[in-house]
C-alpha positions as CSV (number, residue, x, y, z in Angstrom):
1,X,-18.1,56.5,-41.1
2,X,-18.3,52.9,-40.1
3,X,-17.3,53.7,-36.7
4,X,-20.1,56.9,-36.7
5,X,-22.6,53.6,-37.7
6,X,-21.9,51.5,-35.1
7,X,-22.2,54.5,-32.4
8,X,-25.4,55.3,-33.8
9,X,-26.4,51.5,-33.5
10,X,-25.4,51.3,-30.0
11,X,-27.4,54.0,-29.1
12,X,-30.2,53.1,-30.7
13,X,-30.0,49.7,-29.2
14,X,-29.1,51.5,-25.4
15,X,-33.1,52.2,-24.9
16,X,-34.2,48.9,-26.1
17,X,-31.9,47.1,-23.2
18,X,-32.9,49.6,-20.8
19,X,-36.9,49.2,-21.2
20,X,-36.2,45.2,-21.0
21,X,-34.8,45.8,-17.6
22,X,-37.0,45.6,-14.8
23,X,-37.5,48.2,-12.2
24,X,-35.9,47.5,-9.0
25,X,-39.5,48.2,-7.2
26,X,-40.7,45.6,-9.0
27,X,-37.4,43.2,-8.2
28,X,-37.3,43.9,-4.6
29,X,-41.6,43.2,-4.3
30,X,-41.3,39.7,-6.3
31,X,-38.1,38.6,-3.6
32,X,-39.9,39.9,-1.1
33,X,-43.4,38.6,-1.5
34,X,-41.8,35.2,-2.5
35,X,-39.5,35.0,0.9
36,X,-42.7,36.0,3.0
37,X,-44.5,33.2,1.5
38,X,-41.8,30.7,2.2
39,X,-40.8,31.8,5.4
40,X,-44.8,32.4,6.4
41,X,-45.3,28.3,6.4
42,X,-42.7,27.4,8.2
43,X,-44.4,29.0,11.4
44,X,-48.2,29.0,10.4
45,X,-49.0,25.8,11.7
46,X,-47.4,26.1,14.9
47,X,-50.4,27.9,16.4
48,X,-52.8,25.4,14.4
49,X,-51.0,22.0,15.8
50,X,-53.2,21.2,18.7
51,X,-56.3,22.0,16.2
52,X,-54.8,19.8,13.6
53,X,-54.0,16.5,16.5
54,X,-57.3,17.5,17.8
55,X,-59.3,17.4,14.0
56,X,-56.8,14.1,12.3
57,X,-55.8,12.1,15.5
58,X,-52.3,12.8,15.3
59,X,-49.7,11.8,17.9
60,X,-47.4,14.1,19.6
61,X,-44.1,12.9,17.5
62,X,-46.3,13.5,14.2
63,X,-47.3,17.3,15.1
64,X,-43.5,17.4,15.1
65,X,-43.5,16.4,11.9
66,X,-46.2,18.6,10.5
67,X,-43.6,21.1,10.6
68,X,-40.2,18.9,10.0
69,X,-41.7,17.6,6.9
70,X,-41.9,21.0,5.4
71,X,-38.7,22.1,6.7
72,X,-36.3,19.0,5.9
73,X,-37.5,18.7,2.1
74,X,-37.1,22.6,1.9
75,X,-33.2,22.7,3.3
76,X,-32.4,19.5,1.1
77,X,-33.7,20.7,-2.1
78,X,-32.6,23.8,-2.0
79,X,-29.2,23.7,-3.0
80,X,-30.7,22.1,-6.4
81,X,-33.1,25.2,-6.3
82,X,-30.3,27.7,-6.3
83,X,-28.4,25.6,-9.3
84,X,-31.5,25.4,-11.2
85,X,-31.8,29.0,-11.2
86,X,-28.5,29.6,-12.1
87,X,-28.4,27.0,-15.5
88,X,-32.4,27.7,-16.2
89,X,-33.1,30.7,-15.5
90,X,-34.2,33.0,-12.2
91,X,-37.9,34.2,-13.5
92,X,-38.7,30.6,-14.6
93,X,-37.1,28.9,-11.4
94,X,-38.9,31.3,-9.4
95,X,-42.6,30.7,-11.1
96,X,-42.1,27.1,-10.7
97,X,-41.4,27.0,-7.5
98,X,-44.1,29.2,-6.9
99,X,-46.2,27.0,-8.5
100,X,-45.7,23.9,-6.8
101,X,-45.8,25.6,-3.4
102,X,-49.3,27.1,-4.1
103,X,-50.9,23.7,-5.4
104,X,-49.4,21.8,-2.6
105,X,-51.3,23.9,0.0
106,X,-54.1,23.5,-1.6
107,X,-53.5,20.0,-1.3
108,X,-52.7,20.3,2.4
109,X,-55.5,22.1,3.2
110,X,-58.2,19.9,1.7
111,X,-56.0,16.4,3.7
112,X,-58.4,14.0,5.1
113,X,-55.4,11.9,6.7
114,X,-52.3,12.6,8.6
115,X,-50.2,10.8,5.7
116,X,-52.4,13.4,3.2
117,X,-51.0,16.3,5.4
118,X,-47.4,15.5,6.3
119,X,-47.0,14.3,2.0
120,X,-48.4,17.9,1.6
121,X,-46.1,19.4,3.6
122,X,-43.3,17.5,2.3
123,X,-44.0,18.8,-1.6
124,X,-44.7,22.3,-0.2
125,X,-41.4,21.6,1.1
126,X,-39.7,21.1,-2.7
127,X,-42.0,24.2,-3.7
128,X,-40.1,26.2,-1.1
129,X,-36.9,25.1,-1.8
130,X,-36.7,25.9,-5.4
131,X,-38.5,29.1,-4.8
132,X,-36.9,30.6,-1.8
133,X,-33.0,30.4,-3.1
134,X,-34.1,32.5,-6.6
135,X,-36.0,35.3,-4.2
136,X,-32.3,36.0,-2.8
137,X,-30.7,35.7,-6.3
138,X,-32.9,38.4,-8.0
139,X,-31.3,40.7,-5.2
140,X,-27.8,39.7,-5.8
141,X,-27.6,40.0,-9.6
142,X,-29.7,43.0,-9.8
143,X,-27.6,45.2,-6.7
144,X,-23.8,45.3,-6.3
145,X,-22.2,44.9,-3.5
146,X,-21.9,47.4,-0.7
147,X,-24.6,49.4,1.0
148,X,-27.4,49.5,-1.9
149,X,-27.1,45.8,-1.7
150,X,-27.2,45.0,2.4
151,X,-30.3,47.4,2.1
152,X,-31.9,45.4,-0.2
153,X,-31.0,42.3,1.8
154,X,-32.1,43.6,5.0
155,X,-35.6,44.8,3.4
156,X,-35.5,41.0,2.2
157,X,-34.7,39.6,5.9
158,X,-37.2,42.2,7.4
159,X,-40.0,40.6,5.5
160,X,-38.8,37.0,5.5
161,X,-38.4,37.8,9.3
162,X,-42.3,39.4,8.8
163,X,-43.5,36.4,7.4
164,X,-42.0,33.9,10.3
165,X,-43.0,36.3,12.8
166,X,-47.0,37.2,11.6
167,X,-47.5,33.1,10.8
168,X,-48.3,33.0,14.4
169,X,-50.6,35.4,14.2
170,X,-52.4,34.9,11.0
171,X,-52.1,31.3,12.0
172,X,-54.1,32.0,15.0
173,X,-56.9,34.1,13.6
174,X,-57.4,31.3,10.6
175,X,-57.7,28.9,13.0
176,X,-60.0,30.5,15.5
177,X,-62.5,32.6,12.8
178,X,-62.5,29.5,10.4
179,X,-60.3,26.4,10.9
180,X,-56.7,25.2,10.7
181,X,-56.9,24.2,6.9
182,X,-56.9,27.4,6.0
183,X,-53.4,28.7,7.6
184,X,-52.6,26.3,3.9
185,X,-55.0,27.4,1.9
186,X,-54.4,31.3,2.8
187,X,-51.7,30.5,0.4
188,X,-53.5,30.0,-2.6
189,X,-54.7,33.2,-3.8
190,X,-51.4,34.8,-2.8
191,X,-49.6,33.2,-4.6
192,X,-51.9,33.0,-7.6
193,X,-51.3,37.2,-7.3
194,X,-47.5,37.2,-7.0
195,X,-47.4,34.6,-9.7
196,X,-49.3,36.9,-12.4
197,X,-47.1,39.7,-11.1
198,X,-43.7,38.5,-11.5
199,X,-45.1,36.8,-14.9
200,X,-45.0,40.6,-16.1
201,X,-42.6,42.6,-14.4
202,X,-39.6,39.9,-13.7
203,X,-37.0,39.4,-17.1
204,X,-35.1,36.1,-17.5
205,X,-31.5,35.6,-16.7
206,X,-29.4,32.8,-15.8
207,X,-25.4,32.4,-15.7
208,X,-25.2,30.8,-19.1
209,X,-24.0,27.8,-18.1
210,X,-24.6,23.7,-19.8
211,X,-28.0,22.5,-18.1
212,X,-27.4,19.6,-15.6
213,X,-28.2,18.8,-12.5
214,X,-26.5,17.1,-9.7
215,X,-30.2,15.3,-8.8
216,X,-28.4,12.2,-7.2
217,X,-26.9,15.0,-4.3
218,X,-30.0,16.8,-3.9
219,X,-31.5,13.3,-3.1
220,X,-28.4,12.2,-1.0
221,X,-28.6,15.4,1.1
222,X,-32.1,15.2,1.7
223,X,-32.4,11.5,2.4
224,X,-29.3,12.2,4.9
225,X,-31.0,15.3,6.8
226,X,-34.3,13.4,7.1
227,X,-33.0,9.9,8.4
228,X,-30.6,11.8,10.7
229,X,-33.6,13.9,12.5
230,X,-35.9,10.8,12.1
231,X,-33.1,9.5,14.4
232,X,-33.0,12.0,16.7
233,X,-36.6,11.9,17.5
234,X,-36.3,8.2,17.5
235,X,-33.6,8.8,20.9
236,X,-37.3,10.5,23.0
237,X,-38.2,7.2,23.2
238,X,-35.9,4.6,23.0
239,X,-32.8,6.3,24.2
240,X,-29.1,7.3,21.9
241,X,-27.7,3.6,22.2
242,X,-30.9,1.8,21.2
243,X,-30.8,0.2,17.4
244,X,-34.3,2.2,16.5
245,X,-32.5,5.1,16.9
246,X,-28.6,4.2,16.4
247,X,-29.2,3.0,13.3
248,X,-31.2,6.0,11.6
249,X,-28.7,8.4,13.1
250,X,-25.5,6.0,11.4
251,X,-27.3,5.7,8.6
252,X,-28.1,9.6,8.0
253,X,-24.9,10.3,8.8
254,X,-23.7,8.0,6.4
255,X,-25.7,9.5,3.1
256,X,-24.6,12.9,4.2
257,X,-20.9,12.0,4.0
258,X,-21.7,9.9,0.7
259,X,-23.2,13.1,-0.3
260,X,-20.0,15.0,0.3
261,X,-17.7,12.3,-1.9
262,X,-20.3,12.8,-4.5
263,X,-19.5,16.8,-4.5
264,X,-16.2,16.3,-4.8
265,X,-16.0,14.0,-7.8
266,X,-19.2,14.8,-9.9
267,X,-18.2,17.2,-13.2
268,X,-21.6,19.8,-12.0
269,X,-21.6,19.2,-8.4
270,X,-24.6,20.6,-6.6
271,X,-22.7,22.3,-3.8
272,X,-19.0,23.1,-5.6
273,X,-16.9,22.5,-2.2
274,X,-14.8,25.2,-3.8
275,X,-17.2,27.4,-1.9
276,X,-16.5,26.0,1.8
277,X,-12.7,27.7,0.9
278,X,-13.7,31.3,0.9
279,X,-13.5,32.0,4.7
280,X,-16.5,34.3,4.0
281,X,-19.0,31.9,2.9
282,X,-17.7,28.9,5.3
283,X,-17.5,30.8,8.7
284,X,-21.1,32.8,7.4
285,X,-23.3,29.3,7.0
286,X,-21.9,28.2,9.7
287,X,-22.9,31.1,12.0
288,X,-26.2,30.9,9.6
289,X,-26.5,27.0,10.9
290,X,-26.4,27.6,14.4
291,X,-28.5,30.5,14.6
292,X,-30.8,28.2,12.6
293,X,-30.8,25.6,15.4
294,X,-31.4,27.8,18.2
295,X,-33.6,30.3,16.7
296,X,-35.9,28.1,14.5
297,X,-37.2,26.3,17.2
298,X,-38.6,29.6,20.0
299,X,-41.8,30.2,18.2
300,X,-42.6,26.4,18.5
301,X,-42.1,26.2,22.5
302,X,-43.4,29.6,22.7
303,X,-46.8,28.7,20.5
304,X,-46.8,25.3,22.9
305,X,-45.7,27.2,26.5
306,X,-48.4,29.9,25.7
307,X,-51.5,27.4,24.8
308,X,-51.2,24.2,26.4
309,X,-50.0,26.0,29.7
310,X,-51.0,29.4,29.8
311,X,-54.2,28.5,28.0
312,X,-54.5,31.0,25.4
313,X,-56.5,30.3,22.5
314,X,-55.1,30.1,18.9
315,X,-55.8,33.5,18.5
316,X,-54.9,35.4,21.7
317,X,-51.4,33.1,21.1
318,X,-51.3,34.8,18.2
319,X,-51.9,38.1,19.0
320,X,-49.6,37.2,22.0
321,X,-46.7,37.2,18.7
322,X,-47.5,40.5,17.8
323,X,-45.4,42.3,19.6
324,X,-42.5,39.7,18.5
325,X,-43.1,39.9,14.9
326,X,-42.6,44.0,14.9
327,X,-39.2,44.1,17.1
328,X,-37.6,41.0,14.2
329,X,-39.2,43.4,11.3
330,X,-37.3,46.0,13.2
331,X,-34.4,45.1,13.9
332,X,-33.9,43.6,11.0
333,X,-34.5,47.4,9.0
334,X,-31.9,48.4,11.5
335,X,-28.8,45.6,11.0
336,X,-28.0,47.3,7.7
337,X,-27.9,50.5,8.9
338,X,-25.4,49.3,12.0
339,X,-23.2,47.6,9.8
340,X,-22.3,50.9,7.9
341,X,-20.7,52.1,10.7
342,X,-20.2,49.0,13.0
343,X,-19.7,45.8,10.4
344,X,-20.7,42.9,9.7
345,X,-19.1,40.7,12.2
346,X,-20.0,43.1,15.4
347,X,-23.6,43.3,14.5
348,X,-23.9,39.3,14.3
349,X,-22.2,39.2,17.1
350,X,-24.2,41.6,18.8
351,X,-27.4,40.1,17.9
352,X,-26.3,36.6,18.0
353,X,-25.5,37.5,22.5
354,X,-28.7,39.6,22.7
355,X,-30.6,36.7,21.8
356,X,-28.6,34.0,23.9
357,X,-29.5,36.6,26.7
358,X,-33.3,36.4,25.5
359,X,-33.6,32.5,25.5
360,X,-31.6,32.3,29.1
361,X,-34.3,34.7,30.5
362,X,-37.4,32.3,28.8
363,X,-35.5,29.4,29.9
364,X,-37.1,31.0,33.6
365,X,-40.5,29.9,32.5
366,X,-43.3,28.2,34.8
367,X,-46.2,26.6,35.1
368,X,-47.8,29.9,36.7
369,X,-46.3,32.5,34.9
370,X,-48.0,34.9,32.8
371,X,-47.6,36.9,29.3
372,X,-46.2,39.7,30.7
373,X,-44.2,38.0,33.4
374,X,-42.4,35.3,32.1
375,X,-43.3,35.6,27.8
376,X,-43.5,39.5,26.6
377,X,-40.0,40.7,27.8
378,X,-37.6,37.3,26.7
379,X,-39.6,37.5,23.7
380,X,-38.7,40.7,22.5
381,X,-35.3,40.6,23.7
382,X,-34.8,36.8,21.3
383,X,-37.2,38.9,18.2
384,X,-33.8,41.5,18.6
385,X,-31.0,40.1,18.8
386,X,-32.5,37.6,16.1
387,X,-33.3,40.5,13.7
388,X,-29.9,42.1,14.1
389,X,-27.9,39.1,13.6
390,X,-29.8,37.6,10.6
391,X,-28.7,40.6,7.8
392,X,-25.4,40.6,8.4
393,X,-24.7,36.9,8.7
394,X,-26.2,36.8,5.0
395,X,-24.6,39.1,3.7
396,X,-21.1,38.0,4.8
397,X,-21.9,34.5,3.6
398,X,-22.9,35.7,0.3
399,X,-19.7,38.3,-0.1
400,X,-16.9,37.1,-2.2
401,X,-18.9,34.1,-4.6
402,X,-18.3,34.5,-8.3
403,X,-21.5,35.9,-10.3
404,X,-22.0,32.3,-11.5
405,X,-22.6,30.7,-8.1
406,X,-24.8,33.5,-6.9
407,X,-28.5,30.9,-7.4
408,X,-26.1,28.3,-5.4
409,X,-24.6,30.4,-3.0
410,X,-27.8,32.2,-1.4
411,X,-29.3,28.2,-1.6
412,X,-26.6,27.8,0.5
413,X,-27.2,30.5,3.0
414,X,-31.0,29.0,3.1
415,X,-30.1,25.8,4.0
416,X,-27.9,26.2,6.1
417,X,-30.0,28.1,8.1
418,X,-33.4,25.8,7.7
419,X,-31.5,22.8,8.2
420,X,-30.1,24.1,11.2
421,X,-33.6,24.6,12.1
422,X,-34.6,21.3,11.1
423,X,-32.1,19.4,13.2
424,X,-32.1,21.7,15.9
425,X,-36.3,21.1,16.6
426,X,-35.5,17.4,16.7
427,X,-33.0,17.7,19.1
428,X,-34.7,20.4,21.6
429,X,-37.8,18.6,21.5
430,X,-35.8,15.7,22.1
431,X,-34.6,17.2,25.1
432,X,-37.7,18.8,26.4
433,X,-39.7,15.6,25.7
434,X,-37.5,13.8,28.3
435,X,-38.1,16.7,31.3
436,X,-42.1,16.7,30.7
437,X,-43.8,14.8,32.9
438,X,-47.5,14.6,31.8
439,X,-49.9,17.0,29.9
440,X,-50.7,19.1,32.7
441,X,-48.9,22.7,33.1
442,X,-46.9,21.5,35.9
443,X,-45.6,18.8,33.4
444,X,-45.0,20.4,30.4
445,X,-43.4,23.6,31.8
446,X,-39.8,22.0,32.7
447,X,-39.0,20.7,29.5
448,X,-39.8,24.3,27.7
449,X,-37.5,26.0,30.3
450,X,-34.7,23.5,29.3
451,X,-34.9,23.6,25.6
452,X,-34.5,27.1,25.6
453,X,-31.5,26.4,27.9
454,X,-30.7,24.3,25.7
455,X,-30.8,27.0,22.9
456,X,-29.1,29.9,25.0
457,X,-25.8,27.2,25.3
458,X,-26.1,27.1,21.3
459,X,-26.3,30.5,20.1
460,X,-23.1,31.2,23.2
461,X,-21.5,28.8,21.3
462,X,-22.3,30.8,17.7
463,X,-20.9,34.0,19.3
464,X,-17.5,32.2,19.8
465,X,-17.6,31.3,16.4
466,X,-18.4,34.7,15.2
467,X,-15.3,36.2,16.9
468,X,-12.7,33.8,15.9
469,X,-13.9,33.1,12.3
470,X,-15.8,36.2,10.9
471,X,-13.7,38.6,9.3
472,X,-13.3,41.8,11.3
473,X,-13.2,44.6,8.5
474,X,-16.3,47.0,8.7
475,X,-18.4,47.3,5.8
476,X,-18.1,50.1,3.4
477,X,-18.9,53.4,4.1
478,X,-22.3,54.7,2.7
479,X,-20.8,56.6,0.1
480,X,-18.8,53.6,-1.3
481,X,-19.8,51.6,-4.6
């Protein structure tokens, strides 16, 4: 009898839990529409950067930072983001996040001063970071691992690769029909939807572990990444050996290994070094970084190549993206699909040479080349190979973490990819600063050609990496768990 009672309490309790679950649709948009978001600003402005020197007086270094601002707060926070939604909670990590992201674009839309903008940028930054680490999370705990899951991540990377790839082009059309401030304030009533929508649809859940922070790394790791690229852009004008840009680049170096002894002694560290010991997840960010470094940085020296010497407008530069943005959504639908029968480590490696192929052939570039002689066919040929490789990369990184570290573990992936992106624009602009010559399109066009050089030599680097460390066993079949 009392074992009949508890059977019919279980029962009765099994459509209770089942209601409180939510609906993987529902999952799937709030991860999705978040990543966009995220992923949407940190190419947006590109288009509107010689609006935005033109409207606050901005120097050439500080457009660079428009965009660095944004990015370098995002990769250093977000380890902290994907921690915080592990001890907190994923739905309320998530709405915060999404929170501060929306009210700092506001704020960097309305700027009257470069300092205004770039402090903007910088807390949209924070937004970002604690936001975009839960987006991957909700995908994680809600799928297991095998094909259901890389589907779900590659949907993920198809519209985070969306949002990177239409920020040119919305970016463009802003600025041309209205002005620049609103490829930021386009973000307001987004997000103001997506936050009422996951309010409703997304149910808490967290790892259960003792709330605390390791606040002093995520400061440590940001501080580090910002004085090192500071550094770096610091070498354009005063050269590697000079103390302006010696001692930033000591100095950033410094935190960052500070940052590591930190990890290794503090009871809740932010990023358990643990992880760097499951091949997996060391050899994935790895890849992830120097993918990051190349790849981050095309649609800024395409955006620049395309209106300062083609002399395309805002919007036919973005229109000009189109074509880019579908072949990443693309082949980023495919990866999973290849990886059934391929695996993981073939289809990175694929995509990671397609795209090395891509930036050699826009490393050809001139000042009297045209969009469909020297942009449209390198372009889609770097929007391939970076779709292909993206999927799989994240989904080996992510393979073999304990259900615990999954918030810190996809924060990982994240940064390792945006701070690759982060260090890598410093240093190509760094290098294409020093090959351009003046403002004219004779001037500018050599030191485009050689940062994507530059870039090619980067991601033929990441292919050698992907051979000797990935794993080589294929992924599951499709009828596997």
């Amino acid at each position: 009898m009392a074992k009949d009672t508890a059977r019919d309490a279980e029962k009765a309790r099994i459509p209770v839990t089942r209601r409180r679950n939510p609906p993987l649709w529902a999952v799937v948009f709030a991860a999705c529409a978040g990543q966009f978001l995220v992923v949407l600003d940190v190419s947006v402005v590109n288009v509107a950067l010689p609006a935005i020197r033109a409207d606050l007086g901005m120097s050439a270094t500080g457009l660079q930072w428009v965009v660095n601002a944004y990015t370098i707060t995002f990769a250093g926070f977000m380890l902290l983001g994907g921690r915080a939604g592990d001890l907190f909670g994923r739905k309320r990590v998530f709405l915060t996040g999404l929170a501060v992201f929306t009210v700092a674009s506001l704020a960097g839309g309305l700027a009257q001063e470069p300092w205004q903008l770039l402090a903007a940028r910088a807390a949209q930054g924070v937004g970002a970071a604690v936001l975009s680490p839960s987006t991957l999370t909700l995908l994680t705990v809600s799928v297991a691992e095998g094909p259901a899951r890389n589907r779900a991540i590659g949907t993920w990377t198809a519209v985070g690769a969306g949002g990177g790839a239409a920020g040119a082009l919305i970016g463009g059309v802003l600025t041309d029909a209205l002005n620049w401030r609103w490829v930021l304030l386009v973000n307001v009533p987004v997000g103001a939807v997506v936050l009422v929508a996951a309010s409703v649809w997304l149910v808490e859940s967290r790892a259960g572990e003792r709330r605390r922070l390791d606040v002093p790394g995520a400061v440590l790791v940001t501080g580090g990444l910002a004085t090192l690229a500071y550094g770096i852009v610091q070498t354009e004008s005063a050269g590697w050996t000079a103390p302006a840009a010696l001692v930033p680049l000591v100095a950033g170096l410094a935190l960052l290994g500070v940052f590591a002894g930190v990890e290794a002694r503090t009871r809740a560290p932010l990023m358990p070094l643990r992880l760097l010991r499951v091949p997996t997840v060391a050899a994935g960010n790895t890849a992830m970084f120097a993918c990051g470094a190349a790849m981050f940085c095309s649609w800024y020296f395409m955006s620049l190549y395309m209106q300062n010497v083609l002399g395309f407008t805002p919007l036919e530069a973005g229109l000009g993206f189109l074509p880019h943005s579908l072949m990443i959504v693309a082949a980023s639908k495919l990866a999973p699909r290849l990886m059934v029968w391929a695996g993981a480590r073939n289809v990175a490696l694929s995509g990671v040479l397609i795209a090395a192929l891509g930036y050699l052939w826009q490393s050809a570039l001139h000042a009297d080349g045209t969009y469909l002689g020297t942009m449209l066919g390198p372009g889609l040929l770097m929007m391939l190979g970076a779709g292909l490789s993206a999927t799989p990369l994240a989904s080996v990184a992510t393979a073999g973490a304990q259900p615990q570290d999954a918030g810190i573990v996809s924060g990982l992936v994240n940064t390792a990819r945006t701070m690759g992106g982060s260090l890598g624009l410093a240093a190509l602009s760094t290098v294409a600063a020093a090959h351009i010559t003046g403002d004219t399109p004779e001037g500018l066009a050599p030191g485009y050609a050689l940062a994507f050089r530059t870039g090619a030599a980067i991601l033929a680097a990441c292919a050698v990496l992907i051979v000797l460390a990935l794993p080589r066993k294929a992924a599951p079949p499709a009828g596997g768990a």
